[in-house]
VOPAGU-2260 file (C-alpha; in pm, 1 decimal, decimal comma):
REM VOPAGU-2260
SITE   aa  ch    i         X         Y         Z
SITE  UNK   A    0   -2326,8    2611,1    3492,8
SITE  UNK   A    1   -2037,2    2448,6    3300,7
SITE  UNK   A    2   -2166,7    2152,9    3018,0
SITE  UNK   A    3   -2063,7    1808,4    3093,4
SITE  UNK   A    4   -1735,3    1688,7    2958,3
SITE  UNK   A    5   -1765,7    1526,1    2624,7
SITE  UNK   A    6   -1600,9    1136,4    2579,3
SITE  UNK   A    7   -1365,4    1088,1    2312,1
SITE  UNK   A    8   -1475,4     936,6    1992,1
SITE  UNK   A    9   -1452,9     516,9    2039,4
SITE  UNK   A   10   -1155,8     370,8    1863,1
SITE  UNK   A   11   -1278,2     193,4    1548,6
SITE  UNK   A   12   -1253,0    -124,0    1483,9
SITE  UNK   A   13   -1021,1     -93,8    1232,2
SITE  UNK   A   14    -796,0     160,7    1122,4
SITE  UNK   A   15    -719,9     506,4    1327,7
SITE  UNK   A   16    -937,2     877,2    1395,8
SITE  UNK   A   17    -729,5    1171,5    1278,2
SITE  UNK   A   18    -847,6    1496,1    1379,4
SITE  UNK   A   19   -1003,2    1661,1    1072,1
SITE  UNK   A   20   -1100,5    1342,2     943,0
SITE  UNK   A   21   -1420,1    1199,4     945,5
SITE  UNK   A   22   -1319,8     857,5     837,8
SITE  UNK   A   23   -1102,6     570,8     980,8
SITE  UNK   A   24    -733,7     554,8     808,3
SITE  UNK   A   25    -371,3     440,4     768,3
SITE  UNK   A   26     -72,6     631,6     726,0
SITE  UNK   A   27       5,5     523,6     329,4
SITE  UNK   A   28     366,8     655,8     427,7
SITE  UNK   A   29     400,6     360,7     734,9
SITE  UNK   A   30     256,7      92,4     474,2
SITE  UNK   A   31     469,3     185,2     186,7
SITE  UNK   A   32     775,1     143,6     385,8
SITE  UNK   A   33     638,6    -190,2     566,2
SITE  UNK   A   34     582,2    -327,7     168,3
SITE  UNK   A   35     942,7    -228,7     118,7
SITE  UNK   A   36    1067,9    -430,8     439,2
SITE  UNK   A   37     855,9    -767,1     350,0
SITE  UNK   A   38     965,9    -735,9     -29,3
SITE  UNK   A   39    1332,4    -725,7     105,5
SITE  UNK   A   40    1279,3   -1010,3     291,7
SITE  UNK   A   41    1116,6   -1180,8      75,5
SITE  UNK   A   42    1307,7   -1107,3    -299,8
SITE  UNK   A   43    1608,6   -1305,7     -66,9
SITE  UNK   A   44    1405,7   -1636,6       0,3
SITE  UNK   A   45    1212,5   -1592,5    -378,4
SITE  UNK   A   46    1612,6   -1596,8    -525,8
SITE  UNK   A   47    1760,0   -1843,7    -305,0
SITE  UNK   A   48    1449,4   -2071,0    -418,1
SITE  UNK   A   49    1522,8   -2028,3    -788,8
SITE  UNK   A   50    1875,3   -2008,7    -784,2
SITE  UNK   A   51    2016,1   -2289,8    -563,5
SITE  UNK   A   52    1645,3   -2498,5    -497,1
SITE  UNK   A   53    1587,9   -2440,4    -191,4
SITE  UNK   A   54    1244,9   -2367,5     -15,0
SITE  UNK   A   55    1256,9   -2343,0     300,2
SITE  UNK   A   56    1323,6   -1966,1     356,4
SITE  UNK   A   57    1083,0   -1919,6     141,1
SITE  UNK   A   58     779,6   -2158,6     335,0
SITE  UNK   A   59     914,5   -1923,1     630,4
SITE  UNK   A   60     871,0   -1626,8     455,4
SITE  UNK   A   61     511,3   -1695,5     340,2
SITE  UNK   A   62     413,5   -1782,7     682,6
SITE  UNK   A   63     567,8   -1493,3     837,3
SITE  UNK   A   64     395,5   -1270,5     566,1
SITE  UNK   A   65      42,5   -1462,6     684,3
SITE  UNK   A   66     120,4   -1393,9     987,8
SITE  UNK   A   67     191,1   -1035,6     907,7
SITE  UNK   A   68    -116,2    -981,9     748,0
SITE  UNK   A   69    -356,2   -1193,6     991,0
SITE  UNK   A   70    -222,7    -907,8    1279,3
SITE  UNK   A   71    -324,0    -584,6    1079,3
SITE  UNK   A   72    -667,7    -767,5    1009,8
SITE  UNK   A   73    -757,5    -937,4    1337,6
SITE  UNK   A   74    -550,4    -755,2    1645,1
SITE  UNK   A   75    -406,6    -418,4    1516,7
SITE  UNK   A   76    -166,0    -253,5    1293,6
SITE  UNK   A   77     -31,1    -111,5    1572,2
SITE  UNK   A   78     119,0    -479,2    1747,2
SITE  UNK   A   79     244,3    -580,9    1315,0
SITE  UNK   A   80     639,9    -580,6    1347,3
SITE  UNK   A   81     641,5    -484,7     998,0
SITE  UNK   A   82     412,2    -151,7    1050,1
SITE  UNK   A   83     578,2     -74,9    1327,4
SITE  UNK   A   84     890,4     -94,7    1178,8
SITE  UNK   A   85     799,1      85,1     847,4
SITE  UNK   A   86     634,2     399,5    1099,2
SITE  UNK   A   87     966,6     415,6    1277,2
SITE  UNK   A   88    1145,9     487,7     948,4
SITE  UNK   A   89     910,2     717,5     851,6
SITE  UNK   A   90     863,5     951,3    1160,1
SITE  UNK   A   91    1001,7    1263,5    1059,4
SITE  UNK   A   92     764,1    1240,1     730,3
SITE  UNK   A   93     448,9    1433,1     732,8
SITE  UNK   A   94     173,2    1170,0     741,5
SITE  UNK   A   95       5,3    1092,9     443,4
SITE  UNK   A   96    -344,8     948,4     532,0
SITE  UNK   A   97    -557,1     699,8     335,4
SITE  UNK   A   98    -882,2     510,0     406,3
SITE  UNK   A   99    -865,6     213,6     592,5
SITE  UNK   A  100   -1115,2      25,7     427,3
SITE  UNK   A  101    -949,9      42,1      83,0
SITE  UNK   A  102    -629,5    -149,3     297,7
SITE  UNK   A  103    -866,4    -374,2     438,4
SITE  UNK   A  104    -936,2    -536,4     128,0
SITE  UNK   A  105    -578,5    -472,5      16,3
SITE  UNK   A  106    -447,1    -676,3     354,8
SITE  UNK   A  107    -726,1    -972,8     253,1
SITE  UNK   A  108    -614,7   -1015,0     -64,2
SITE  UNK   A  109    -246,3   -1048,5      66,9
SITE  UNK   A  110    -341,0   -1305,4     327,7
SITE  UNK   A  111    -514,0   -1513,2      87,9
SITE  UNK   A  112    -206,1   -1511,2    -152,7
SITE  UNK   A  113      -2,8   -1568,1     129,0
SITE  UNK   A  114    -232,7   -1901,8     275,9
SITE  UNK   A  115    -308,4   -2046,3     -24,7
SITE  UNK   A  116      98,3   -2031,3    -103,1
SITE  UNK   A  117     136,1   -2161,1     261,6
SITE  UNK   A  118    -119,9   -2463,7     157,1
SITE  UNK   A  119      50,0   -2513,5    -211,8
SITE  UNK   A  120     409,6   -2550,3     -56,0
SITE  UNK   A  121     303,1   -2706,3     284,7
SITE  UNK   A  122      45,0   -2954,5     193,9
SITE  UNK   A  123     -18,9   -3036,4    -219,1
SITE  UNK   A  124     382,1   -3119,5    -299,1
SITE  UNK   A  125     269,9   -2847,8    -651,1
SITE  UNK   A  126     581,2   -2791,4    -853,1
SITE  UNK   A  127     842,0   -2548,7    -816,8
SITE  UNK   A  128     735,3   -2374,8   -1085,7
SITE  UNK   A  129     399,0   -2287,7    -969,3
SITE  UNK   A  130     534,9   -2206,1    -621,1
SITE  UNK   A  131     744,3   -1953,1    -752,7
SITE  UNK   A  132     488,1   -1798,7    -977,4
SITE  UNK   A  133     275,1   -1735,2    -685,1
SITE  UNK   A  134     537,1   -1606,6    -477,5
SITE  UNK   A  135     597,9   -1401,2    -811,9
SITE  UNK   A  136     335,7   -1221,4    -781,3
SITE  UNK   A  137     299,7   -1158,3    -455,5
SITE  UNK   A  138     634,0    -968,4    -430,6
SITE  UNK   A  139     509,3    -783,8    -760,1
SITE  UNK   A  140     262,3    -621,4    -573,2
SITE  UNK   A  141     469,0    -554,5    -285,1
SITE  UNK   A  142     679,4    -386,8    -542,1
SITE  UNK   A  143     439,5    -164,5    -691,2
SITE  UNK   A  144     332,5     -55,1    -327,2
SITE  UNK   A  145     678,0      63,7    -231,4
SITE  UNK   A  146     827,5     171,3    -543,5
SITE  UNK   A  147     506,6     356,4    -752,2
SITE  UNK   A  148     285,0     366,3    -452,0
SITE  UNK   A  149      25,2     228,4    -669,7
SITE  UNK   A  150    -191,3     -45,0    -364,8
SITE  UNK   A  151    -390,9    -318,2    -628,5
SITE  UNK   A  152    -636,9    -409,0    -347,0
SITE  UNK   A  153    -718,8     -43,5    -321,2
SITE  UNK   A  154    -744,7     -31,3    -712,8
SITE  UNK   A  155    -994,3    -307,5    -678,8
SITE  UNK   A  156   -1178,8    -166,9    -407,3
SITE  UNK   A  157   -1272,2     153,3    -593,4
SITE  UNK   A  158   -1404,1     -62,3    -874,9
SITE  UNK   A  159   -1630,8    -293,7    -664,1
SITE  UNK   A  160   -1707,9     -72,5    -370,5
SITE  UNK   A  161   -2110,3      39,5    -344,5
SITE  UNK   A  162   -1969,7     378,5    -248,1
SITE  UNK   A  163   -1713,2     614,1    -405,6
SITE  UNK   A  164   -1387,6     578,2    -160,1
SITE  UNK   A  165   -1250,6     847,6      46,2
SITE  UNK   A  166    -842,3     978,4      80,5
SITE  UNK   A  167    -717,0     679,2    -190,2
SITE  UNK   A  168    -368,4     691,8    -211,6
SITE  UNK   A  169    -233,6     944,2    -431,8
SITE  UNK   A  170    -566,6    1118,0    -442,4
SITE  UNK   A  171    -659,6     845,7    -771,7
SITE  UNK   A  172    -996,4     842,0    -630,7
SITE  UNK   A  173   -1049,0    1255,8    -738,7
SITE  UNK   A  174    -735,1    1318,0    -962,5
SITE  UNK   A  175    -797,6    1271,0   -1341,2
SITE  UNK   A  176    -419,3    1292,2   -1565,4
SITE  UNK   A  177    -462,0    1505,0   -1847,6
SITE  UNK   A  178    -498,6    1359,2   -2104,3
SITE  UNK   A  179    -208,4    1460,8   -2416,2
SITE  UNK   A  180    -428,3    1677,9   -2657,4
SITE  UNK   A  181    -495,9    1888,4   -2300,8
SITE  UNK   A  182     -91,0    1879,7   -2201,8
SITE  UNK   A  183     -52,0    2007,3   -2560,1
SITE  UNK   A  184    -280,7    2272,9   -2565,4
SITE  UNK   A  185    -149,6    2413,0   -2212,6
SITE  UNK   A  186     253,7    2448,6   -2353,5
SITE  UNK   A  187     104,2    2586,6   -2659,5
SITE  UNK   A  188     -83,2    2899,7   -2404,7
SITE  UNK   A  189     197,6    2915,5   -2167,3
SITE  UNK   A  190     483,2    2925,1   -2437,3
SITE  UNK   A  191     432,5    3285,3   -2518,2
SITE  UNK   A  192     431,0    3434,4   -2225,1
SITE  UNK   A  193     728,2    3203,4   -2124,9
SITE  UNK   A  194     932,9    3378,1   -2442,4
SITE  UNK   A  195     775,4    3740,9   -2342,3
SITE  UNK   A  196     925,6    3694,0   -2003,7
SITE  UNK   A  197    1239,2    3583,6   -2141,4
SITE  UNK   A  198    1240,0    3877,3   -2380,1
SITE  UNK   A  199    1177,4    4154,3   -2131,7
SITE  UNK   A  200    1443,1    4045,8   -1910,4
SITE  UNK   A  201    1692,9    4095,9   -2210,7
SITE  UNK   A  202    1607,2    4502,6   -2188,1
């Protein structure tokens, strides 16, 4: 008597299953190069704003990074042009999987920079000045996504989450860097054997 077939595991709600992992995630690979597309886009609207004063790429910019970011959090990353785009690139790359909720709250905190620009430049006639600045900083931590791989909503959601997070991206949530007393002692141990190695291959 054979057993009844067993149903796949339901999609979650948000994120991706991976076989082998227990938990719902992203492919930190896909993001990282989908940070490096909007930042592209959007360094050229930030400079033609500051250099020659004029906004309007960059209204169209903020609204198509809202939109952006509205997609990952309320359809799916996999209908974002931007994701899509970034996986494409990064096909022939072994995936490099990190927790979805930690991007969750990395996504929300971009969609709220990128609304409440939309509402400064749209709708309060604020300066230039502070437009840019929060512009500024959005594309700073676009940056830091695509060039150091360091994700500040996932920073902030292993200091504020009720549990310890799971696959952050490059391992911060387990990895500790030595610190330089321990760096020190471990050249001073490995130094001599380095020069005994060195000396028996000159017999």
């Amino acid at each position: 008597m054979t057993a009844p077939p067993t149903s796949p595991a339901p999609a979650p709600e948000f994120g991706e299953l991976v076989d082998g992992i227990d938990i719902p995630v992203f492919n930190e690979r896909a993001v990282r190069a989908s940070a490096g597309l909007l930042f592209l886009v959007g360094i050229v609207a930030f400079m033609i704003a500051a250099l020659i004063d004029h906004f309007d790429p960059l209204r169209a910019f903020a609204f198509l990074f809202m939109v952006d970011m509205m997609l990952r959090l309320f359809v799916s990353a996999r209908y974002t042009p931007s994701l899509l785009l970034g996986g494409l690139m990064v096909r022939q790359q072994r995936p490099e999987w990190v927790g979805a909720d930690q991007k969750k709250l990395a996504w929300q905190l971009g969609l709220g920079m990128a609304f409440t620009s939309c509402i400064v430049m749209g709708f309060f006639g604020i300066s230039d000045t502070v437009t840019l600045v929060l512009c500024g900083v959005c594309l700073s931590i676009l940056f830091l996504e695509t060039a150091f791989g360091i994700c500040v909503g996932c920073g902030l959601y292993r200091i504020f989450a009720k549990e310890k997070p799971q696959l952050c991206p490059g391992d911060t949530c387990n990895y500790v860097p030595p610190t330089r007393a321990a760096k020190r002692r471990q050249s001073l141990t490995t130094s001599p054997n380095t020069k005994d190695e060195a000396h028996d291959h000159t017999h």
